[in-house]
N, C-alpha and C positions, 0 to 999 in steps of 0.2 A: 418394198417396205410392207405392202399390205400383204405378201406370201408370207413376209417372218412375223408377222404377228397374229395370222390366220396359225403357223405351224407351233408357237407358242400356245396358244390356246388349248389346240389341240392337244397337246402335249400334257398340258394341266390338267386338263379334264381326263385326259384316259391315269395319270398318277392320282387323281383325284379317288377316282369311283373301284381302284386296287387297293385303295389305303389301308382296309384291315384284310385282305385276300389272301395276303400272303403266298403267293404265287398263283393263286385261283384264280385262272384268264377267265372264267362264264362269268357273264353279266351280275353284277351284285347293284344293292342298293344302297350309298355312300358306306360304301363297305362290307357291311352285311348282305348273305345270300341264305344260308342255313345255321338257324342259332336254335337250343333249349334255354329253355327256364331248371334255375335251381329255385324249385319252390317248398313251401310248407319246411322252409326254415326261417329266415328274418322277416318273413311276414306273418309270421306265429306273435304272440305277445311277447314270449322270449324263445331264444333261439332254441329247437332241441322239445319242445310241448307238443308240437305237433310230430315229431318221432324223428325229423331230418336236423342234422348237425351237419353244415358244410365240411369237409377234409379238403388240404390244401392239394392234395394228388387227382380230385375230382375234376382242378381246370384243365389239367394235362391230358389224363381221361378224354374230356371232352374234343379235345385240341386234337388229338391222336385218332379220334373216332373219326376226321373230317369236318368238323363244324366249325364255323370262324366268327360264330358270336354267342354272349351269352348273355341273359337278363337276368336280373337278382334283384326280384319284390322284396320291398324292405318296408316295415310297419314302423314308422320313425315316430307317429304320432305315440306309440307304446315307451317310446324313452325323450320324450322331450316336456318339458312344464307345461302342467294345465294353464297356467297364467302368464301374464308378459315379465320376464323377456321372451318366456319359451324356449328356454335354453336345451337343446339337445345333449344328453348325457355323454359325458368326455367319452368312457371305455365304453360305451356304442360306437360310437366315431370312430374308435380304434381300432375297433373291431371288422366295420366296413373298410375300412382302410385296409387291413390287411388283407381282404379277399379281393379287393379291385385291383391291388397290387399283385396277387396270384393270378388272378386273369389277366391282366396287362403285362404280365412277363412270359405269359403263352400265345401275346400278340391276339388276343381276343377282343374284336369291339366288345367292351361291355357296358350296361344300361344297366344303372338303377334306377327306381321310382320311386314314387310313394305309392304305398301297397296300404290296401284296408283302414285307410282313414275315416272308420266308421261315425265318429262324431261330424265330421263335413260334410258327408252324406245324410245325417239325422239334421243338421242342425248349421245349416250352410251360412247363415249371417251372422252367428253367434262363434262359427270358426276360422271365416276368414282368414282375420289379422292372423290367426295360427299358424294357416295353412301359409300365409306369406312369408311369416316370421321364418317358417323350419325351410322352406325353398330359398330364402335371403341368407342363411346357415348354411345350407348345403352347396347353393352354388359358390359364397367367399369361401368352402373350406377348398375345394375340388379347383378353386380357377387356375392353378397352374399346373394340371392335373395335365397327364396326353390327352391328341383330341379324339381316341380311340375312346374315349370314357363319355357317353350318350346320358343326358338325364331325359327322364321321361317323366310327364308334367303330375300325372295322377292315373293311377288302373280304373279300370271301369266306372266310371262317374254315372251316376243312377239317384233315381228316387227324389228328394225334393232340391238337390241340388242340378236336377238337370235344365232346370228355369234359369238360372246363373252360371251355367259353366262358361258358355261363350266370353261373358264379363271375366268370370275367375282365371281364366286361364291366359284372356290377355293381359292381369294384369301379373299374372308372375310371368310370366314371359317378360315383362317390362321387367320384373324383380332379379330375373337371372343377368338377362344379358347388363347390368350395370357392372357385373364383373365375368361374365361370360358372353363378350357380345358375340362369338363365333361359334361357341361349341354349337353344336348338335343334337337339339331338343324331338322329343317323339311326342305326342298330343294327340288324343282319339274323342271323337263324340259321346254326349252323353246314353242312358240307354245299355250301360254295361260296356259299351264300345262296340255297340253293334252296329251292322252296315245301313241299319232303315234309320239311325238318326243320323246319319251321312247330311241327309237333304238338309239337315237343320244348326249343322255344325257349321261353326265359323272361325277361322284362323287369322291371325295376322297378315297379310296378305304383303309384306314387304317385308316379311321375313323370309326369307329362302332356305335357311337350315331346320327348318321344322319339319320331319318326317308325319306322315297320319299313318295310324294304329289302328285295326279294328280286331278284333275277335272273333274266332268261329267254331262251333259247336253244334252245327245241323248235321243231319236231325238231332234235336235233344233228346228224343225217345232210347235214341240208339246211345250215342256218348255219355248219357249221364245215368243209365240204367244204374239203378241198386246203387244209389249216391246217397248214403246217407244226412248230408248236411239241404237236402233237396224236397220238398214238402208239399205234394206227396212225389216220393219218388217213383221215377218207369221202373215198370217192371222189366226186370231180368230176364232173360232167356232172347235175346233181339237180336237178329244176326241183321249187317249188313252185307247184300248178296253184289253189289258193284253191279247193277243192272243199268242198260241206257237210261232208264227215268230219274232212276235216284242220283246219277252220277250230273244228269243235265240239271237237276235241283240244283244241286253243288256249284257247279259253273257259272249257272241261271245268276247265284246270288254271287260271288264274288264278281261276275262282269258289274254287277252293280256299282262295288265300291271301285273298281275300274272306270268305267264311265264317268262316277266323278271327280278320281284322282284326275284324267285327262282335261275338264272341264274347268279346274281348280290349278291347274298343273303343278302339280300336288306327286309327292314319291310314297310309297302304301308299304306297309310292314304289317303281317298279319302276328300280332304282336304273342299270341295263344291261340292253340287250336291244340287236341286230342282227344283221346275215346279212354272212358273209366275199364278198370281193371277189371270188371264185372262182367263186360262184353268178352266174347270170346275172343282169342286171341287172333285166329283166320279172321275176321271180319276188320276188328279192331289194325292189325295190318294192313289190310285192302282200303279203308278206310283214310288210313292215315296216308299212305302212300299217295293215294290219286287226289286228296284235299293239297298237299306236296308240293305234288309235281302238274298242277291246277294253277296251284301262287306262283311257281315259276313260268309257266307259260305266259305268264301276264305280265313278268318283272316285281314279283312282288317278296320280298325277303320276310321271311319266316321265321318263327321261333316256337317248336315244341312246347306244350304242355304234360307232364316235366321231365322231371332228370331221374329223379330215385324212392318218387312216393307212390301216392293210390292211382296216377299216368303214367307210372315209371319207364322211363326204356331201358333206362340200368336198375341192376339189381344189384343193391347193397349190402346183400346178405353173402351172395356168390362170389362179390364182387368182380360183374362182369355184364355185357351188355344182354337184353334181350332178343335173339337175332333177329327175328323175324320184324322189331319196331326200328329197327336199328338199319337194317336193310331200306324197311320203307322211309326212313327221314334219308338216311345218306346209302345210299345204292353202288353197288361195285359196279364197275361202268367198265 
C-alpha cells in the first residue's frame, strides 16, 4: 500500500512540473523554464503609443523559437474607473482575452500582471480599494481560464508603497484565490523586484502556488547605457567583456536570491532581465547568455526582457529573429 501511493505521487509530481514543457524533459519551474516578455505594448497607456502592437503570429513565433512561456505587462489601471466600482473597460477585457487565448493555443504558460500602476506606487492608501477592485475583476473574469494562465500580483512595487506591499499583497492574494484558490500566482519584493529587498519580503507562507519574481539588470552601467527614460543616463560606449570578476558579480548576486528561495522553500522566476539596444551587440549577447544559463544552473526559470522593442531579440521590421540574442536565450544544443 505504502509503494502505490509513494508511486502515485511520484507520478503527479513529475506530470506536475511538465505541465507547460510540452515535451521539454530539462528541469522547469511549475512549468516554465524559458519565457520573454511582449513588452511596451498593453503596458503603454494604450496599446500601440509606445510603437509595439501585439500580432497574433508573434505567439507561434515565440513557441517555434523554443520558448514555453510568455509574460504580457498589462497597464489595467489605464482602462479601469478612477472611482468604485472600478469597473474595467469591457473591449480591454476583450482584448486581453484574445491574446491569452493566442498563447494558450501554442500551449504557452502565459502571465499577466499588473503593469505600471503608477498611481499605487504614488499614492498607496488612497489606491488600495483600486488595486483590489481590478484583481477581484480579473481573477472572476479568468476563473475558468486553463491552469497554464499565471497571474502575477503587481511588476516592480517601489517607492512609497514599499512600507505596505507585504500587507497589499496578502490581501489580494486573499482576493484571488476566493475564485482562484489554485491557480498560480507570481509575487516579488518591493525595491523594483530586486534581490536586496528579498530580506524584507514576506509571502503567505501556506500558500504553496505562489512563485517569487525578482529582476536583474546588473551592472546597470552596462544594460541601461543611453536609456532615455533613465536620469542621468550611462553613458554609451560599455562593453561587457565576460571577465571571471564580472561574471562572479552576476552569480555572487543571484546565489542571493537562491539562498533565500531555499530558506523560504520558495520556487524563483527571474521575472525580467536584459541589456538595452545601445550596448553593443557582442557584449549584449555574452551578457545575456551567461545571466541565462546562471538562472538555470540554479533552477531558476526566466523570462527575457523583450520580444520586439528598445531589448528586442526579434526584429519587427525583418520580421525575424536577432541571431546572436536568440542563440543566447535558447542555444542549439
Amino acid at each position: 500500500m505504502k509503494k502505490s501511493i509513494i508511486l502515485y505521487i511520484i507520478v503527479l509530481s513529475l506530470i506536475f512540473m511538465t505541465a507547460c514543457n510540452d515535451g521539454n524533459t530539462e528541469r522547469s519551474v511549475f512549468g516554465m523554464r524559458r519565457g520573454i516578455n511582449i513588452g511596451n505594448a498593453l503596458e503603454a497607456p494604450n496599446e500601440g503609443e509606445w510603437g509595439v502592437t501585439v500580432k497574433d503570429e508573434y505567439f507561434k513565433i515565440i513557441k517555434d523559437a523554443g520558448f514555453d512561456t510568455v509574460r504580457i505587462p498589462i497597464k489595467w489601471s489605464a482602462h479601469a474607473m478612477a472611482d468604485p466600482p472600478y469597473t474595467i473597460d469591457k473591449a480591454f477585457f476583450d482584448r486581453i482575452d484574445h491574446l491569452v487565448n493566442q498563447s494558450l493555443e501554442q500551449k504557452l504558460c502565459t502571465i499577466i500582471n499588473i503593469h505600471h500602476f503608477d498611481e499605487l506606487v504614488k499614492d498607496p492608501e488612497a489606491q488600495k480599494e483600486r488595486f483590489l477592485s481590478i484583481w477581484q475583476q480579473i481573477a472572476e473574469h479568468y476563473k475558468n481560464y486553463p491552469d497554464k494562465l499565471y497571474f502575477e500580483i503587481l511588476n516592480e512595487p517601489n517607492g512609497a508603497l514599499d512600507q505596505y506591499w507585504n500587507d497589499y499583497l496578502a490581501e489580494a492574494v486573499e482576493v484571488i484565490r476566493k475564485s482562484n484558490p489554485d491557480r498560480i500566482l507570481i509575487a516579488g519584493p518591493g525595491n523594483w523586484n530586486g534581490i536586496s529587498a528579498l530580506e524584507n519580503f514576506e509571502i503567505p507562507e501556506d500558500d504553496k502556488n505562489i512563485i517569487v519574481t525578482f529582476h536583474y539588470y546588473n551592472p546597470f552601467w552596462f544594460t541601461h547605457q543611453g536609456a532615455e527614460w533613465v536620469n542621468p543616463s550611462p553613458p554609451v560606449g560599455k562593453e561587457w567583456e565576460g571577465t571571471d570578476d564580472q561574471k562572479q558579480f552576476i552569480e555572487d548576486e543571484i546565489l542571493k536570491a537562491v539562498d533565500w528561495a531555499k530558506e523560504h522553500n520558495r520556487q524563483l522566476f527571474m521575472g525580467e532581465f536584459g541589456a538595452y539596444s545601445k550596448a553593443d551587440m557582442e557584449s549584449r549577447a555574452k551578457w545575456t547568455s551567461f545571466v541565462a544559463r546562471t538562472a538555470e544552473k540554479y533552477d531558476i526559470a526566466w523570462a527575457y526582457w523583450e520580444f520586439c522593442s528598445g531589448f528586442g531579440a526579434y526584429d519587427p521590421v525583418l520580421n525575424q529573429w536577432r541571431e546572436p540574442l536568440l542563440q543566447a536565450l535558447v542555444p542549439s544544443e
